[in-house]
Jmol script that loads the backbone (N, CA, C; Angstrom):
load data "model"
ATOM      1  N   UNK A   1      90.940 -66.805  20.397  1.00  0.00           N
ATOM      2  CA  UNK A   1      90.472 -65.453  20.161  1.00  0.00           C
ATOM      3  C   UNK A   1      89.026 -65.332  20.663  1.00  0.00           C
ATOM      4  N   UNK A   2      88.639 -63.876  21.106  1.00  0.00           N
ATOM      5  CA  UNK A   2      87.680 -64.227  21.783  1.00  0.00           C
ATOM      6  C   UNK A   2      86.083 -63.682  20.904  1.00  0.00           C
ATOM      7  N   UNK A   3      85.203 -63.729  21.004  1.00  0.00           N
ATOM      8  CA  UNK A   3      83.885 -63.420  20.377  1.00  0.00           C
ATOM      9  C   UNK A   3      84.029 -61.979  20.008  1.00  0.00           C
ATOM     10  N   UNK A   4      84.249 -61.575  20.755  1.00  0.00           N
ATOM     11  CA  UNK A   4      84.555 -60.083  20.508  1.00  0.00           C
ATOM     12  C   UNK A   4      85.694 -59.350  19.681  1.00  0.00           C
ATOM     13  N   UNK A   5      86.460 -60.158  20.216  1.00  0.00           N
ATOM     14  CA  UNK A   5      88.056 -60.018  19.015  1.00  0.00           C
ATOM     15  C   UNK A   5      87.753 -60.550  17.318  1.00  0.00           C
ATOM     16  N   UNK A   6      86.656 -61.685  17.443  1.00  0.00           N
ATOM     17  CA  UNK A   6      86.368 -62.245  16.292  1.00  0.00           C
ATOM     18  C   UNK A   6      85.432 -61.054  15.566  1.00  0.00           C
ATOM     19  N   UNK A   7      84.618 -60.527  16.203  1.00  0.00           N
ATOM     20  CA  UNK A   7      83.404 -59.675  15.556  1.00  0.00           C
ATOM     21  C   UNK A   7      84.124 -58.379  14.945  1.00  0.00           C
ATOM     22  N   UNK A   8      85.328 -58.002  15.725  1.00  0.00           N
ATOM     23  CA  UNK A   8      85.784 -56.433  15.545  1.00  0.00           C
ATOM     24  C   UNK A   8      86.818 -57.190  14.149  1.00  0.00           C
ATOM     25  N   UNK A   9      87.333 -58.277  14.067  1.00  0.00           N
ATOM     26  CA  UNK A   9      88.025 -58.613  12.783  1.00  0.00           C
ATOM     27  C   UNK A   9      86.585 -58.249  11.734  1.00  0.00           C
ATOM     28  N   UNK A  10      85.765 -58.730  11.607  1.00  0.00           N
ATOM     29  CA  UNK A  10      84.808 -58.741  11.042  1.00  0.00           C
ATOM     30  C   UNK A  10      83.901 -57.165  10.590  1.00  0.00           C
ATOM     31  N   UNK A  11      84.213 -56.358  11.813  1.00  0.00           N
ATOM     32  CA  UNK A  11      83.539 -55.176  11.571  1.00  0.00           C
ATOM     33  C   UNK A  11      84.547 -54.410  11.103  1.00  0.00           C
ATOM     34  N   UNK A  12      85.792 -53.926  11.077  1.00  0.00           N
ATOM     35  CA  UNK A  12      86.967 -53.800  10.265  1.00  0.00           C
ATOM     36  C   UNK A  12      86.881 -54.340   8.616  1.00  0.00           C
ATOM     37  N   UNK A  13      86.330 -55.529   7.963  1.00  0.00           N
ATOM     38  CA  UNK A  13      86.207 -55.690   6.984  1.00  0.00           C
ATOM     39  C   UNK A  13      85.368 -55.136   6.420  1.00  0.00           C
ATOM     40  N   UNK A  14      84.149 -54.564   6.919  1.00  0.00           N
ATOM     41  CA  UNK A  14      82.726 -53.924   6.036  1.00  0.00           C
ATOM     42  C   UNK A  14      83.420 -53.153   5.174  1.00  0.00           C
ATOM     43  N   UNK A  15      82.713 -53.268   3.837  1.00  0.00           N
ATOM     44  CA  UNK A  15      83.250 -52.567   2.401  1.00  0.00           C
ATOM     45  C   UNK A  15      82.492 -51.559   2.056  1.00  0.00           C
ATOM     46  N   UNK A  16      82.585 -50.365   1.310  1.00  0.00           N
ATOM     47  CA  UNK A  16      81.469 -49.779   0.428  1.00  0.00           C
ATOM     48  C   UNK A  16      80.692 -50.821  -0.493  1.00  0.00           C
ATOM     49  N   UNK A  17      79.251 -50.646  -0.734  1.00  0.00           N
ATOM     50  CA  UNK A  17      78.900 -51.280  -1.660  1.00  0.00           C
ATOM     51  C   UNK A  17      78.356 -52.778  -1.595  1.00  0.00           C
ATOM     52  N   UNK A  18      77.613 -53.514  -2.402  1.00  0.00           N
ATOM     53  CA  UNK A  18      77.115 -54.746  -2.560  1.00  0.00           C
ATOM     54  C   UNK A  18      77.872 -55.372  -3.006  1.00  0.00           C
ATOM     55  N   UNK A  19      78.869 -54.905  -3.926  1.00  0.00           N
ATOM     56  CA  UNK A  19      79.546 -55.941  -4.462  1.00  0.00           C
ATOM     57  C   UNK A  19      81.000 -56.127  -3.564  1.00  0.00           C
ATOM     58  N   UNK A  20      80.779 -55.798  -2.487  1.00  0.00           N
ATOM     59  CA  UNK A  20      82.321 -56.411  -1.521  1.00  0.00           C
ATOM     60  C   UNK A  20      81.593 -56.443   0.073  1.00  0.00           C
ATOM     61  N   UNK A  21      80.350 -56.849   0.028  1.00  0.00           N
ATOM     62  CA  UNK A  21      79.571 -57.456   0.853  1.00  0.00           C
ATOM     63  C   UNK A  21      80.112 -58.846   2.051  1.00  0.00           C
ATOM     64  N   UNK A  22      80.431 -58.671   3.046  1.00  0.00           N
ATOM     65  CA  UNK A  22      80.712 -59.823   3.935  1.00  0.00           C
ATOM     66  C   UNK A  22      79.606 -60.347   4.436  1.00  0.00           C
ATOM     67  N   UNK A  23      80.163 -61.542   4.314  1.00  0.00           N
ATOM     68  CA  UNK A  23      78.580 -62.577   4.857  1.00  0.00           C
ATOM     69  C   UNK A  23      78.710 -62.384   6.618  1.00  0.00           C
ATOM     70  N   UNK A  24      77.660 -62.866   7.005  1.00  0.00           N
ATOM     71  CA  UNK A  24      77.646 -63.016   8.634  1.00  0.00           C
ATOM     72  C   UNK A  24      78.412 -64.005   9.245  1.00  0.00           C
ATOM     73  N   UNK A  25      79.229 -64.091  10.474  1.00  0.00           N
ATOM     74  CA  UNK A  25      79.683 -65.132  10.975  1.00  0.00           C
ATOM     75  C   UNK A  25      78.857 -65.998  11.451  1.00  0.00           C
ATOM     76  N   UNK A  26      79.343 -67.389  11.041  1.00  0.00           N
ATOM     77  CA  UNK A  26      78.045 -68.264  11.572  1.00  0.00           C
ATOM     78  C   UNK A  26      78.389 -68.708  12.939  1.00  0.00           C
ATOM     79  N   UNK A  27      79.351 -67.988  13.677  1.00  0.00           N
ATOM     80  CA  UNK A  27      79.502 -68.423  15.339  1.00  0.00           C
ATOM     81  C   UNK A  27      78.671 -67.649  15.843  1.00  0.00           C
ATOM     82  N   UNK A  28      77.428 -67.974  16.378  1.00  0.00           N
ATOM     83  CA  UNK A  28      76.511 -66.990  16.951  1.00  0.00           C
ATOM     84  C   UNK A  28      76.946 -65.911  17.741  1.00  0.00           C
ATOM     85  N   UNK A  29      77.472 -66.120  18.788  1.00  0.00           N
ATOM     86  CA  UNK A  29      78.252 -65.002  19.852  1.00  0.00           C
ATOM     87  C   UNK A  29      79.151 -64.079  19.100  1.00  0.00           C
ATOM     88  N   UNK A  30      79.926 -64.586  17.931  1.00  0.00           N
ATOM     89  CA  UNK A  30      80.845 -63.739  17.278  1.00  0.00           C
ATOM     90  C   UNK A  30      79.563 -62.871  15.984  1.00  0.00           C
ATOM     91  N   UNK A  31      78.468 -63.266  15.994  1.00  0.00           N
ATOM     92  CA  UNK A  31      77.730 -62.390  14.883  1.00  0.00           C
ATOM     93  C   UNK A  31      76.805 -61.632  16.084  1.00  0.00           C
ATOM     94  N   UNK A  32      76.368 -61.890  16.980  1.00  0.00           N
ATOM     95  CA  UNK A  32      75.796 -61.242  18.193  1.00  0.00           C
ATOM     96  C   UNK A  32      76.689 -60.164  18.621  1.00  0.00           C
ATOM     97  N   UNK A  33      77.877 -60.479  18.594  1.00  0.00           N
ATOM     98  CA  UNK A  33      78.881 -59.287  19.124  1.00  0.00           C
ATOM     99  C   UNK A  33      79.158 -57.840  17.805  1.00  0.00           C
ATOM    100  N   UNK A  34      79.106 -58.847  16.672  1.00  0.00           N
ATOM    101  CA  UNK A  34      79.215 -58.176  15.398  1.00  0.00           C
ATOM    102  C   UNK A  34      77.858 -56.921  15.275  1.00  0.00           C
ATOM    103  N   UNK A  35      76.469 -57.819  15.318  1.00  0.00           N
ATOM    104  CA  UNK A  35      75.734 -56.894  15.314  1.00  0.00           C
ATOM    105  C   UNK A  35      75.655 -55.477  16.338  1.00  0.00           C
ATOM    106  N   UNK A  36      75.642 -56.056  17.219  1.00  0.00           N
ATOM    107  CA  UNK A  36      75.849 -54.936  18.415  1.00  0.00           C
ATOM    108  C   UNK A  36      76.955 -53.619  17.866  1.00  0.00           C
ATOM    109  N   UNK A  37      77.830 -54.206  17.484  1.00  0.00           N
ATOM    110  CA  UNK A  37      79.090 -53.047  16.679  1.00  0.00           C
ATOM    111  C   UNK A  37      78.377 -52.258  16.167  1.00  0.00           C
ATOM    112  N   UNK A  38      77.398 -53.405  14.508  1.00  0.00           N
ATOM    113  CA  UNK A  38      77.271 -52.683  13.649  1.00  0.00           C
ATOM    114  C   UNK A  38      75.709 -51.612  14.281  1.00  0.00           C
ATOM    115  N   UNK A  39      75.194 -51.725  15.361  1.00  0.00           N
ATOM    116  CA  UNK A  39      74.235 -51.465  15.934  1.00  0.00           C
ATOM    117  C   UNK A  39      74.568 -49.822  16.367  1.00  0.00           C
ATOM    118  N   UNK A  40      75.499 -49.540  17.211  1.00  0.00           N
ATOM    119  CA  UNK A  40      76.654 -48.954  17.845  1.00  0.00           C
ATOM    120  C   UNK A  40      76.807 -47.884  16.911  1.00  0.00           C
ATOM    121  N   UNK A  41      77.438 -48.411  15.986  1.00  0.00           N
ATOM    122  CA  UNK A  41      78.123 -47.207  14.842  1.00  0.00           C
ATOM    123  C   UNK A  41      77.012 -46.922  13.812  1.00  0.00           C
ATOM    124  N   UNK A  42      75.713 -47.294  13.695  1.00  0.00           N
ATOM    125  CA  UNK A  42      74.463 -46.596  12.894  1.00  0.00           C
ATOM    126  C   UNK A  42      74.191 -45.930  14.060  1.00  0.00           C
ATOM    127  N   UNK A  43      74.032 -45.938  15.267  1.00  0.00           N
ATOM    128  CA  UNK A  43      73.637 -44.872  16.188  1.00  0.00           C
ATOM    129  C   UNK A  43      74.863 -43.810  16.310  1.00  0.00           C
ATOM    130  N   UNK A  44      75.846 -44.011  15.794  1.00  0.00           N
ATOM    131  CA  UNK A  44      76.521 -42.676  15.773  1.00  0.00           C
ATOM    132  C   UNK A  44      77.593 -42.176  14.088  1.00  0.00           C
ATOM    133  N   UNK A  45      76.721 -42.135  13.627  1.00  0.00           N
ATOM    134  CA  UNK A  45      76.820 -41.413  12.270  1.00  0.00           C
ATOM    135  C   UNK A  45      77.330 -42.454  11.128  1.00  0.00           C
ATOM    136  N   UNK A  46      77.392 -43.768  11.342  1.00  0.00           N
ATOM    137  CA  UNK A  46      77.816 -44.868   9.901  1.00  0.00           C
ATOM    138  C   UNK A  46      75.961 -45.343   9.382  1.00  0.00           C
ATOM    139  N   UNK A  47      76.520 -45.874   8.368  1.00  0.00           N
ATOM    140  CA  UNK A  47      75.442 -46.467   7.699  1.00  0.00           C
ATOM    141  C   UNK A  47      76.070 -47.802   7.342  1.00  0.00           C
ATOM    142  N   UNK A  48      75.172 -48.805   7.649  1.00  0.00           N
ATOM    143  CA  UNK A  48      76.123 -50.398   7.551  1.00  0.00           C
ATOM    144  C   UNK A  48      74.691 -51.088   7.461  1.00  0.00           C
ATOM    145  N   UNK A  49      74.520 -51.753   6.284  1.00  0.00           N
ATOM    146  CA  UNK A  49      72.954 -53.079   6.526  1.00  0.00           C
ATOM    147  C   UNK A  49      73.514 -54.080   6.310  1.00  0.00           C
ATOM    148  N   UNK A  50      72.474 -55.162   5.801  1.00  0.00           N
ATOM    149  CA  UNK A  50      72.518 -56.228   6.099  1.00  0.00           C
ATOM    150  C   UNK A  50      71.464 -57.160   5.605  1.00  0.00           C
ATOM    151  N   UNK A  51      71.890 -57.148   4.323  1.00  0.00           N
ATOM    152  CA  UNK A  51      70.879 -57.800   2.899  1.00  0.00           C
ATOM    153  C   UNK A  51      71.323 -58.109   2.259  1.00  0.00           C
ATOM    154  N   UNK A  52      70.837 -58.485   0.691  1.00  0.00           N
ATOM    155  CA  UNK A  52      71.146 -59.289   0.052  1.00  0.00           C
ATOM    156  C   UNK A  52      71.978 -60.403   0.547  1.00  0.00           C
ATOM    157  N   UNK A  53      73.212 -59.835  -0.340  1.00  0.00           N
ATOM    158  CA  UNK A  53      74.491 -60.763  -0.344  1.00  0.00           C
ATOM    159  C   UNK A  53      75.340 -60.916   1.024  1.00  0.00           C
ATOM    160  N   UNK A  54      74.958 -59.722   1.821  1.00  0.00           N
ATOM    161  CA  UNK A  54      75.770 -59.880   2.790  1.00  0.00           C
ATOM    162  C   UNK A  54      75.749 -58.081   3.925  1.00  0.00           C
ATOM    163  N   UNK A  55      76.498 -58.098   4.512  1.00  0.00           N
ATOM    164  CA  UNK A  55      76.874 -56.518   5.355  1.00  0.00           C
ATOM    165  C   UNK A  55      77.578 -55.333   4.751  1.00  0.00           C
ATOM    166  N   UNK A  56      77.500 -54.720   4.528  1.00  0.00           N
ATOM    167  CA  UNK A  56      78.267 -53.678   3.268  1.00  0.00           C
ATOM    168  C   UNK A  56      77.490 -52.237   4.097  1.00  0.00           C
ATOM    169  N   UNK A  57      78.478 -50.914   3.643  1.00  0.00           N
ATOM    170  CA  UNK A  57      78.030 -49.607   3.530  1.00  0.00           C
ATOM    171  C   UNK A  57      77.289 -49.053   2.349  1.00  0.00           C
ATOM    172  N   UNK A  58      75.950 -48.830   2.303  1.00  0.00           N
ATOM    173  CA  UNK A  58      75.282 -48.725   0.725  1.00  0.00           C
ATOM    174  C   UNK A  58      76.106 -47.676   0.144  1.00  0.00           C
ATOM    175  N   UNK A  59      76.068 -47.340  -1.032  1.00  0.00           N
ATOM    176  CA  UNK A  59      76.717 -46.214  -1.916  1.00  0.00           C
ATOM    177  C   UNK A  59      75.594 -45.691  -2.588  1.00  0.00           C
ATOM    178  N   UNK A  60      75.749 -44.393  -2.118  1.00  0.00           N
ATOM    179  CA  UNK A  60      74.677 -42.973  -2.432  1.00  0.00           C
ATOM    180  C   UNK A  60      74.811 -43.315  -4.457  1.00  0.00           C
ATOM    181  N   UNK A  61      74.130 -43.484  -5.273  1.00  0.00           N
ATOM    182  CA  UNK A  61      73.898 -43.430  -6.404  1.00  0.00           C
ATOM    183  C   UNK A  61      73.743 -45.068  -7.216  1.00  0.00           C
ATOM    184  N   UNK A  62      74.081 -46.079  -6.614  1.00  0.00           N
ATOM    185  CA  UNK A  62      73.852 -47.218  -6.570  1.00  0.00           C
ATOM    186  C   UNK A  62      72.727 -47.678  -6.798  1.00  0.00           C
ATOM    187  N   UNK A  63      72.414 -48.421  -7.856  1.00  0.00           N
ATOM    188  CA  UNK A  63      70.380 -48.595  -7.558  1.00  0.00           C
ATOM    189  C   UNK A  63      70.668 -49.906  -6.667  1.00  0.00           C
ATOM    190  N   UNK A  64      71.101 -50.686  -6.675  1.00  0.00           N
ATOM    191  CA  UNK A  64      71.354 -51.760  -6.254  1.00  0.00           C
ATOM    192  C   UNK A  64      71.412 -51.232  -4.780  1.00  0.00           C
ATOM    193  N   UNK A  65      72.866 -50.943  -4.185  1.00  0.00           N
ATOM    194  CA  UNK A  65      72.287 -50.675  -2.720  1.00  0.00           C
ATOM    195  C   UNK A  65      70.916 -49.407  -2.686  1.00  0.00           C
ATOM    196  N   UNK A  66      70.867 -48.739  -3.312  1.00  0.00           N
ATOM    197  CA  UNK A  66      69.706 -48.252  -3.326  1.00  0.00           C
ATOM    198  C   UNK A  66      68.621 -48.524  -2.509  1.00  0.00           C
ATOM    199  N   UNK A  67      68.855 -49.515  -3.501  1.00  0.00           N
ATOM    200  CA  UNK A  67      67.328 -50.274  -3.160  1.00  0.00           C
ATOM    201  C   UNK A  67      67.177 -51.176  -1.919  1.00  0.00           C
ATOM    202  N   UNK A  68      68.468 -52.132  -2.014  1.00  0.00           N
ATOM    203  CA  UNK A  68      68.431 -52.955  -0.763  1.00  0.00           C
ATOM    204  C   UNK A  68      68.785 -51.531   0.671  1.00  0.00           C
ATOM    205  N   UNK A  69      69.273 -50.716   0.561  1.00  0.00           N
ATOM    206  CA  UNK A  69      69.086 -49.568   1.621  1.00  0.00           C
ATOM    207  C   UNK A  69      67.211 -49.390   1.995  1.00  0.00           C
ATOM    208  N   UNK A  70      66.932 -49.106   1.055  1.00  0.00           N
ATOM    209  CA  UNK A  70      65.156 -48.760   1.332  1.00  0.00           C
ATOM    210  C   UNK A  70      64.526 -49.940   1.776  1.00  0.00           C
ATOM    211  N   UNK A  71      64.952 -50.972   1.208  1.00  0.00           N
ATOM    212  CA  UNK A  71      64.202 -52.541   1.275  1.00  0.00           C
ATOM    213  C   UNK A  71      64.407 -52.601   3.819  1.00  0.00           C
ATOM    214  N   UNK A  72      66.148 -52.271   3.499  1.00  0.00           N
ATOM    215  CA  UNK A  72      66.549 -52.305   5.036  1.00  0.00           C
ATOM    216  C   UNK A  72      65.968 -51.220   5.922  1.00  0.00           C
ATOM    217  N   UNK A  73      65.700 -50.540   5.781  1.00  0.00           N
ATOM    218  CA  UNK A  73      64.689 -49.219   6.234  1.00  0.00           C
ATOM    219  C   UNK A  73      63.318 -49.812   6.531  1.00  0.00           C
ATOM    220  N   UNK A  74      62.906 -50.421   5.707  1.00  0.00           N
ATOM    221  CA  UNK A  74      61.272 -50.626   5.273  1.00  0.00           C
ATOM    222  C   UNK A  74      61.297 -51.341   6.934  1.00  0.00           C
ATOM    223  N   UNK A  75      62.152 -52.358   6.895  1.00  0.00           N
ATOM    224  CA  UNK A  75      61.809 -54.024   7.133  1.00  0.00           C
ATOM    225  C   UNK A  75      62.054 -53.253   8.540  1.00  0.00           C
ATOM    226  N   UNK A  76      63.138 -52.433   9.192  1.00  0.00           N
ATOM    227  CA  UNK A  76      63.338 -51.706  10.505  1.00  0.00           C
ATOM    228  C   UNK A  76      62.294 -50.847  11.170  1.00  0.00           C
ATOM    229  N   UNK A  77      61.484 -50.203  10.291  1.00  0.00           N
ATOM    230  CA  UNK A  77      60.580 -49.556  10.361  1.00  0.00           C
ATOM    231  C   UNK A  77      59.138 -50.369  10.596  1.00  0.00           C
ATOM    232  N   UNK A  78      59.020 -51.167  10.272  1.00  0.00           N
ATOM    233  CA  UNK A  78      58.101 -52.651  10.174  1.00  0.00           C
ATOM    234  C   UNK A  78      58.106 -53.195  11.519  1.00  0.00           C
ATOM    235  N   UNK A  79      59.512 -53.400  11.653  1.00  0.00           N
ATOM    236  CA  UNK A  79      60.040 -54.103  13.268  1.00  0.00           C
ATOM    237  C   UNK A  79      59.626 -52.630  14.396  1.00  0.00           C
ATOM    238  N   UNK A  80      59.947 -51.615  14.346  1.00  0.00           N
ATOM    239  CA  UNK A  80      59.639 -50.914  15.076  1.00  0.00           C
ATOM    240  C   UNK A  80      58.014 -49.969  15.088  1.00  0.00           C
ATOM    241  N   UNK A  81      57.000 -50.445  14.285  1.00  0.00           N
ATOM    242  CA  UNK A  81      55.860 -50.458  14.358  1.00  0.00           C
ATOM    243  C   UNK A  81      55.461 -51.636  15.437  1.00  0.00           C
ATOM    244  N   UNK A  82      55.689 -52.566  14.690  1.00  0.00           N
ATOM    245  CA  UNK A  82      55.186 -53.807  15.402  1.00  0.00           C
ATOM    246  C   UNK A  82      55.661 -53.991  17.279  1.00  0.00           C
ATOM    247  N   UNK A  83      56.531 -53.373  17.572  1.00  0.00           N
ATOM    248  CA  UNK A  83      57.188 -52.978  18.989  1.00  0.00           C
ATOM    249  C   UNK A  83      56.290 -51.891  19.550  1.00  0.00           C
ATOM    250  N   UNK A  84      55.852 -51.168  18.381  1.00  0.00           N
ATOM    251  CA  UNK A  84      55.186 -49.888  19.460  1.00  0.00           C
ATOM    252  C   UNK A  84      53.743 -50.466  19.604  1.00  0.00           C
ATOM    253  N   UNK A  85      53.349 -50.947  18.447  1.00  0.00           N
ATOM    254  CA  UNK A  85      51.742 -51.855  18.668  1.00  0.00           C
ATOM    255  C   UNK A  85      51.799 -52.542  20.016  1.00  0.00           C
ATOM    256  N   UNK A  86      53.331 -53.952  20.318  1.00  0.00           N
ATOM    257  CA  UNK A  86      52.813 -54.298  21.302  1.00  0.00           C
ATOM    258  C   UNK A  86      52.975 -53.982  22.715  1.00  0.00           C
ATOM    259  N   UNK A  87      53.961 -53.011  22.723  1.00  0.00           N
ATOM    260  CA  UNK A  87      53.738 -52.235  23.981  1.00  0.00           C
ATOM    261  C   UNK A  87      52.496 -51.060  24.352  1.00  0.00           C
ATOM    262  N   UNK A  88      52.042 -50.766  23.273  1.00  0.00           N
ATOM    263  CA  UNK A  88      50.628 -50.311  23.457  1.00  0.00           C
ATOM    264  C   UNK A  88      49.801 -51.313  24.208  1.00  0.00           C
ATOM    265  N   UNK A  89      49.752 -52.226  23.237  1.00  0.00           N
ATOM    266  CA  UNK A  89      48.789 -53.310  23.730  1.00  0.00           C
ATOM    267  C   UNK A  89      48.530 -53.890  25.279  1.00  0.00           C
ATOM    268  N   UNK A  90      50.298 -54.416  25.661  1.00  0.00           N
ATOM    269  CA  UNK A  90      50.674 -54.835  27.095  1.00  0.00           C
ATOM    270  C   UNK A  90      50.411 -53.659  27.737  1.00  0.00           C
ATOM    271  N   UNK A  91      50.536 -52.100  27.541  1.00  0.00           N
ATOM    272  CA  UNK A  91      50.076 -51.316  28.687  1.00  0.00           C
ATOM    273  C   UNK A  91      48.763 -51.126  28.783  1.00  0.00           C
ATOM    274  N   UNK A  92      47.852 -51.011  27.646  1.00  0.00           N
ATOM    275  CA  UNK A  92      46.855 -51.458  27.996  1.00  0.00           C
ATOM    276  C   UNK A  92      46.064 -52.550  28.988  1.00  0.00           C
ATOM    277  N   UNK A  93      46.518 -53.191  28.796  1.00  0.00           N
ATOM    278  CA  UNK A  93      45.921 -54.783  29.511  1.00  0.00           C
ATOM    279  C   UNK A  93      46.395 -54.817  30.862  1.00  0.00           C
ATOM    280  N   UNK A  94      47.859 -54.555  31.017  1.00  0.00           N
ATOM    281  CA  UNK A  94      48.296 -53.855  32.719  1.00  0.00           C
ATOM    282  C   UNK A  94      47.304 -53.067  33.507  1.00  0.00           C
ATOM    283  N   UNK A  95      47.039 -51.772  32.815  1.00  0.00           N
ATOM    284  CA  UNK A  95      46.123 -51.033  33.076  1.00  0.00           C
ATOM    285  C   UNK A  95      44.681 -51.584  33.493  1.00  0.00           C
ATOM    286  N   UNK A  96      43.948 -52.282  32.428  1.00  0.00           N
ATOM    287  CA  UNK A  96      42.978 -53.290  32.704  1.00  0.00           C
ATOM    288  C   UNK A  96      42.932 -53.650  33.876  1.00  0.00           C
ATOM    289  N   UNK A  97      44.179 -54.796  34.127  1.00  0.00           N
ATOM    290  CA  UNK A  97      44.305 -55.333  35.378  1.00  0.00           C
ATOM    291  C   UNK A  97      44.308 -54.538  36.489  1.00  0.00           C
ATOM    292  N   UNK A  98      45.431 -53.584  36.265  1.00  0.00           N
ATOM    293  CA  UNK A  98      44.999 -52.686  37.678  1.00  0.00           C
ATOM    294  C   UNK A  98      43.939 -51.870  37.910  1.00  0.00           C
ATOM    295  N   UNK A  99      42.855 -51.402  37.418  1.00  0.00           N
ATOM    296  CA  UNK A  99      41.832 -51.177  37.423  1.00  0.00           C
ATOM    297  C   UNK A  99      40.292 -52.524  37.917  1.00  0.00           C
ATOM    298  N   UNK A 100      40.986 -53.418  37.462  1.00  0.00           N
ATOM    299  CA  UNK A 100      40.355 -54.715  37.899  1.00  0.00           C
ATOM    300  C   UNK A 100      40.688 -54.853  39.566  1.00  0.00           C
ATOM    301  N   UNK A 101      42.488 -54.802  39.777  1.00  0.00           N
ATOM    302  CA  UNK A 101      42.425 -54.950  41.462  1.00  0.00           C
ATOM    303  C   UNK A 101      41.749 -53.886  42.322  1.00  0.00           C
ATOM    304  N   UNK A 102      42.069 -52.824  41.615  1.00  0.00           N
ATOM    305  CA  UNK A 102      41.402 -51.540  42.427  1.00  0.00           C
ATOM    306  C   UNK A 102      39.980 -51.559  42.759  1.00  0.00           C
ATOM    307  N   UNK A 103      38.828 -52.055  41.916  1.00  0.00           N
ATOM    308  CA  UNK A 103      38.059 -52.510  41.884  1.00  0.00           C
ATOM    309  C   UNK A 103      37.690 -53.486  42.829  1.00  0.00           C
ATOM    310  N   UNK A 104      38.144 -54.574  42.588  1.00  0.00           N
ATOM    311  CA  UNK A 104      38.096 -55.935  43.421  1.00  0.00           C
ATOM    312  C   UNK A 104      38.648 -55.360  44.861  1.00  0.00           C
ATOM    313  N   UNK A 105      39.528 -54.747  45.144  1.00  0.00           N
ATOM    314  CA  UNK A 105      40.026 -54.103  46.742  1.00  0.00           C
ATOM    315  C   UNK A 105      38.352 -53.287  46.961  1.00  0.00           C
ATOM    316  N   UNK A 106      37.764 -52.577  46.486  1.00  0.00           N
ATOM    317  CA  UNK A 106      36.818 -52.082  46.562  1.00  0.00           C
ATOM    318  C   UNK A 106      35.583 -52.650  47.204  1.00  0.00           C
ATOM    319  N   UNK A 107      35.325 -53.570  46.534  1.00  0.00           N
ATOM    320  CA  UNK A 107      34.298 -54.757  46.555  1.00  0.00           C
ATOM    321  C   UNK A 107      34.327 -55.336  47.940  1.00  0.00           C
ATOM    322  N   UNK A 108      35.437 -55.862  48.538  1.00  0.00           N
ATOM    323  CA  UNK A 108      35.370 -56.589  50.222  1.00  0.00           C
ATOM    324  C   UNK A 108      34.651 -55.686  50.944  1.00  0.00           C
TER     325      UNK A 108
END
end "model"
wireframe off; spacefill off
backbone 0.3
color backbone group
């Protein structure tokens, strides 16, 4: 069976809730393929994380996913700060540089 056949068994199982939570596959390529799914279907209208205990759909009134929902938000939001910092940064310093050659072409 192939990585992909393995991940879609896997993304077919996601449950409502924390308490029917699936753990991750530990075949890398088959949890690489998995994420990408679960990647896929939050960009088009599911909600699926990936905390505590395991991968689950949170349930609206739940404190429990509740919380691990906000906790998964936080930590995404965290990751995508830290992405915009360092592409700020690298275009900056590009910039630098090319202002440095333009310069230096100048100079001969």
């Amino acid at each position: 069976m192939t990585s992909k056949a393995k991940a879609e068994e896997y993304f077919n199982r996601i449950s409502d809730g924390h308490r029917h939570a699936i753990k991750r596959p530990w075949d890398s390529n088959t949890d690489r393929c998995l994420r990408a799914m679960i990647e896929k279907a939050n960009k088009n209208g599911d909600c699926i994380i990936n905390v505590g205990d395991g991968i689950y759909r949170p349930i609206p009134g739940d404190p429990v996913d509740e919380k691990e929902y906000r906790e998964y938000l936080a930590k995404d939001r965290s990751r995508a700060k830290e992405i915009l910092l360092k592409v700020s940064c690298m275009e900056q310093t590009f910039e630098g540089w090319k202002h440095e050659a333009l310069y230096a072409n100048h100079q001969r």
